[in-house]
C-alpha positions in Angstrom: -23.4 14.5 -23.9 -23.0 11.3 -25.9 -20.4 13.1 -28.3 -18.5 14.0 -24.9 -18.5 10.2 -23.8 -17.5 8.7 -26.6 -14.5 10.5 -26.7 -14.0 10.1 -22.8 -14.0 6.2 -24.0 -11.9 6.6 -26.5 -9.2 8.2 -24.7 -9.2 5.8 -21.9 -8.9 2.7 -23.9 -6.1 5.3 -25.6 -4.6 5.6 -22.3 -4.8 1.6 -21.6 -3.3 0.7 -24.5 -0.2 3.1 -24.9 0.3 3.5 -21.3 2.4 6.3 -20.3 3.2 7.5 -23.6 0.3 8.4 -24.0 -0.9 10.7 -21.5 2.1 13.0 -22.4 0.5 13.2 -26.0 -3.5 13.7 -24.8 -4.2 17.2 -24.5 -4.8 18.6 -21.0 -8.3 18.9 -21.0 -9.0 15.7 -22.1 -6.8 14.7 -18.7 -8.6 16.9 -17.2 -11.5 14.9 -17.8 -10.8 11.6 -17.6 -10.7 10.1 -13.8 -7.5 10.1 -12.5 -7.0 6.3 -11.6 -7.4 5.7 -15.4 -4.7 8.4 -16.3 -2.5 7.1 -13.6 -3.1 3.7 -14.0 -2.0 3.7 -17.6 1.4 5.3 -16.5 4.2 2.0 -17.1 6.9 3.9 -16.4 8.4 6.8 -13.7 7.8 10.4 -14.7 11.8 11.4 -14.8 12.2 13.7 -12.3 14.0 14.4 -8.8 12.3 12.2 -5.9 9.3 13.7 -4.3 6.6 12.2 -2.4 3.5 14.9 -3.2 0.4 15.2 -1.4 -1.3 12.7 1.1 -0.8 9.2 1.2 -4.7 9.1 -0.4 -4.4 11.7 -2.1 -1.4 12.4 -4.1 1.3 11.1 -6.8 4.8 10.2 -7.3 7.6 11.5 -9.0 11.0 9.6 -9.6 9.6 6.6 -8.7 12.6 3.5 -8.4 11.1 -0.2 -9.1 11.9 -2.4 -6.2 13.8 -5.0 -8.4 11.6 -8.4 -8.8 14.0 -10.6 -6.9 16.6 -9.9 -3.9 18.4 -12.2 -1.4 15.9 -11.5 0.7 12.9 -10.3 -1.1 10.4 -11.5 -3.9 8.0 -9.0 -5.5 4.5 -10.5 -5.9 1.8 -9.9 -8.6 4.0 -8.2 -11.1 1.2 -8.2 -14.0 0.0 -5.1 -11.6 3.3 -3.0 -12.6 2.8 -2.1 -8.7 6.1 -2.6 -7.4 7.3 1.2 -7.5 8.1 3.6 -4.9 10.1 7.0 -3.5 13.6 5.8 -3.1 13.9 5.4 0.1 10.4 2.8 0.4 12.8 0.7 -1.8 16.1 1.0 0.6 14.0 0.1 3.9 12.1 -3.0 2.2 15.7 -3.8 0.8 17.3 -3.1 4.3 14.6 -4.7 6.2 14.1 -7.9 4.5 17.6 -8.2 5.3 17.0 -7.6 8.6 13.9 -10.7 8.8 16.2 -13.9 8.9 18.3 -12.5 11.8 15.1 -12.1 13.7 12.9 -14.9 12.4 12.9 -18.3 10.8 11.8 -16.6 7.7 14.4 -16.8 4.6 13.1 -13.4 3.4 9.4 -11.3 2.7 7.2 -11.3 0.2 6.2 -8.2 -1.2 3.1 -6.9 -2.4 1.4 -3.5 -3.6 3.5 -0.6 -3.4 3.1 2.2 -5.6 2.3 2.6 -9.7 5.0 4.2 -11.7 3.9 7.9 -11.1 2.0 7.1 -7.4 -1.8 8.4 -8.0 -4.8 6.4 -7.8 -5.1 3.1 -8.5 -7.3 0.8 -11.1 -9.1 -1.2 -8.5 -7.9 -1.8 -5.1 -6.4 0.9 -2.2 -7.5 4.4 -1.3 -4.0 4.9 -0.4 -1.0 3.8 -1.5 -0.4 7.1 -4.2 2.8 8.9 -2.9 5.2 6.3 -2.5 5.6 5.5 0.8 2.9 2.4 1.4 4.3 -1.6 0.8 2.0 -4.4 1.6 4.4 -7.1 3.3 2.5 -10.4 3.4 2.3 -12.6 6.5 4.2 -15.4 4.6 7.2 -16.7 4.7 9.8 -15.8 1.6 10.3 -19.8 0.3 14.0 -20.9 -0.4 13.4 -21.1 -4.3 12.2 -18.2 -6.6 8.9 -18.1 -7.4 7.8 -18.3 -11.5 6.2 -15.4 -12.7 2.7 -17.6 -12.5 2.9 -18.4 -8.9 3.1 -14.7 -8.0 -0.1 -14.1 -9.8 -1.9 -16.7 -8.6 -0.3 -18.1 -4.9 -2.7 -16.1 -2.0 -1.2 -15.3 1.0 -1.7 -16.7 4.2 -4.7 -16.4 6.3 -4.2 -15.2 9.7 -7.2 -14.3 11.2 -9.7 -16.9 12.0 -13.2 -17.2 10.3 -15.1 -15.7 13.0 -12.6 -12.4 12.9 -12.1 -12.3 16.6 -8.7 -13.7 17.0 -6.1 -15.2 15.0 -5.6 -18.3 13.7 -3.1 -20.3 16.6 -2.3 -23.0 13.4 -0.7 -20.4 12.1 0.3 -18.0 14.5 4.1 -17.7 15.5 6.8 -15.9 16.9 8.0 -15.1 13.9 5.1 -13.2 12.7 5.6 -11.1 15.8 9.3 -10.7 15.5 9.0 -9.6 11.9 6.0 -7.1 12.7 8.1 -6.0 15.2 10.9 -5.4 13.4 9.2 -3.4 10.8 7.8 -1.3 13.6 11.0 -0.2 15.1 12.5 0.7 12.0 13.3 4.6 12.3 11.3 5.7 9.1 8.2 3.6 9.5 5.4 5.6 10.8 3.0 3.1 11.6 1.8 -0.6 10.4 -1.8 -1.6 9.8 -2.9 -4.9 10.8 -6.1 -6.5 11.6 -7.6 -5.9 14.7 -7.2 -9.6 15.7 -3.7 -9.4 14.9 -3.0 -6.2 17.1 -4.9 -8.5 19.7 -2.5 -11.1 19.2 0.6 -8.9 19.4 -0.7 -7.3 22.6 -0.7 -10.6 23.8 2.8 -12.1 22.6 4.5 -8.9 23.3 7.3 -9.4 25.6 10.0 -6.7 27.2 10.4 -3.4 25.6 6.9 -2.9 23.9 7.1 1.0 22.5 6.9 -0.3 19.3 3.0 -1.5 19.5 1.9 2.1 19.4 2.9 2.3 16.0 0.8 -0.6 15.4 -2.6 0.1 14.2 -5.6 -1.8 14.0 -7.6 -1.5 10.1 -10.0 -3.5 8.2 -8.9 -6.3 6.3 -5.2 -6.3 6.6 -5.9 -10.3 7.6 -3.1 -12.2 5.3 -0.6 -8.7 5.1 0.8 -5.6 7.5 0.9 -2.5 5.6 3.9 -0.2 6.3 3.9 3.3 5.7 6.9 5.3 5.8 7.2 9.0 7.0 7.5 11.7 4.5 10.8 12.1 3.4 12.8 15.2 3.9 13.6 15.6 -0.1 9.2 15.6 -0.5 8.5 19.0 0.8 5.0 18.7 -0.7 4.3 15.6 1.4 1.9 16.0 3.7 2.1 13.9 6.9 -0.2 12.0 8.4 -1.3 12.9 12.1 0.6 11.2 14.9 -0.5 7.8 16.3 -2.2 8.1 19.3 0.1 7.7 22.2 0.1 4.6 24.5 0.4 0.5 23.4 -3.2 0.5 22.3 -3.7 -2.8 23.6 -7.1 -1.4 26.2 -10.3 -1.2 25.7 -9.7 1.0 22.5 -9.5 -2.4 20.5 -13.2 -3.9 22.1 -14.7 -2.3 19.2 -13.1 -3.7 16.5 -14.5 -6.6 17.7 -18.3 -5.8 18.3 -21.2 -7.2 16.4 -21.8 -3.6 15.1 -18.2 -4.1 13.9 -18.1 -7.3 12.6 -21.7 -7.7 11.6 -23.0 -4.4 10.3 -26.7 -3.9 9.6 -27.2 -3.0 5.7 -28.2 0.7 6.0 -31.9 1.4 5.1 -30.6 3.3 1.9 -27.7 2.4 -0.5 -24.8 5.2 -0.1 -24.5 7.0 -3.7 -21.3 6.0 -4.9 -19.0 9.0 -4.6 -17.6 11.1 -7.6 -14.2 9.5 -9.0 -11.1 11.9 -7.8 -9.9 13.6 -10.5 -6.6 15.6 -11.5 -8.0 18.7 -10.5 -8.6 16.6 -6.8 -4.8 15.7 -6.5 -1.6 18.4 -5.5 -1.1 21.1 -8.7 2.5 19.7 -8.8 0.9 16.1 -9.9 0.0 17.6 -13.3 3.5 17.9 -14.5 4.1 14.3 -13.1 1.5 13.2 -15.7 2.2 14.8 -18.4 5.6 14.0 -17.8 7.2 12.4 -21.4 
């Protein structure tokens, strides 16, 4: 048993240090036993292969990944030490087309953007469940500032804070019309299939929404989600592997469906009388068969 975890930790410091050249040179089995956030997560560059979004958006990987370039006119990539700014082609061409889109229907200059994908999708080091196929970008609630940011700023600068401290409503010095023009915009956009926000945002969108309000179905409440909006895309047509999440319930979603969220069994939780055990890591063997050639992938 020890034999087999020393070389378990020697292949994924292997793995950390070479990246994704070397996870096509590892033999399979010692993929096969190494967590798959580690073998993914080592990946710095796009298995090079046709497009496809495979699996869930939880469950699943990447292949043909495009970067979204670190600066646009209307975008800046955030965090780049991550290597997280990857996605299925057409995640880059709606964040390209709808940042263009956010200064004709805000004051904003442009977004900023945060997690999308890893080179080859999969799970991730530390951080979201989701987020493996492709199709997830984490737009922060901040304005885009007229000047580019230096490489330093995007790895320390937070976003900003919208929710207020006691999590039932958001912050009014903060709040604007702008934040709900730009959530709105993303949520009309033909290919998203829904945004996550925080409750208290969804609250405050109910609210501000005026005139044609179809849009706030797509508009989801989900913890945390306090300083960004996560957009998820549908599956694409060239990702016949991609398996699609179930449809948002209908209606605005505005009712007594959000009182919850904001409940003391919500927001304050009692500590349960024993600590969960910590669930098994996902391994390759957990994700889509196809995901083993995007791997191994040179």
């Amino acid at each position: 048993m020890a034999r087999h975890l020393g070389r378990l930790a020697t292949l994924v410091a292997f793995l950390v240090t070479f990246g994704g050249a070397a996870v096509a040179q590892v033999t399979t089995s010692a993929v096969d036993t190494t967590p798959a956030k580690q073998v993914f997560g080592a990946q710095r560059d796009p298995a090079p292969m046709a497009a496809r979004a495979i699996g869930f958006y939880s469950k699943g990987c990447l292949a043909g990944g495009e970067a979204l370039p670190v600066n646009g006119k209307t975008w800046q990539a955030m965090r780049l030490s991550r290597n997280r700014n990857w996605g299925h082609p057409r995640l880059v061409a709606f964040l390209e087309r709808f940042s263009a889109q956010v200064p004709t229907v805000s004051t904003w200059p442009g977004i900023l953007v945060g997690d999308m994908a890893q080179p080859r999708g999969g799970p991730m080091l530390s951080g979201h469940a989701s987020h493996q196929i492709g199709l997830d970008a984490d737009i922060w609630l901040t304005p885009m500032p007229r000047r580019e940011f230096t490489r330093d700023e995007r790895e320390k600068l937070s976003a900003t804070m919208i929710v207020r401290p006691d999590r039932l409503d958001v912050d009014k010095r903060v709040w604007t019309p702008s934040l709900v023009n730009v959530i709105r915009a993303a949520a009309q956009d033909d290919e998203v299939e829904r945004v996550l926000v925080n409750a208290a945002i969804k609250k405050a969108l109910c609210r501000a929404a005026t005139g044609e309000r179809s849009w706030l179905q797509k508009v989801r409440p989900y913890w945390g989600h306090d300083y960004h909006m996560h957009v998820r895309l549908s599956c694409p047509k060239d990702s016949p592997d991609c398996r699609p999440q179930d449809p948002v319930v209908p209606g605005e979603g505005c009712g007594s469906e959000l009182d919850w969220w904001f409940s003391d069994a919500n927001l304050h939780p009692k500590p349960p009388k024993e600590p969960p055990k910590p669930k098994p890591p996902m391994m390759l063997k957990d994700l889509p068969a196809a995901c083993r050639e995007v791997v191994l992938a040179p």
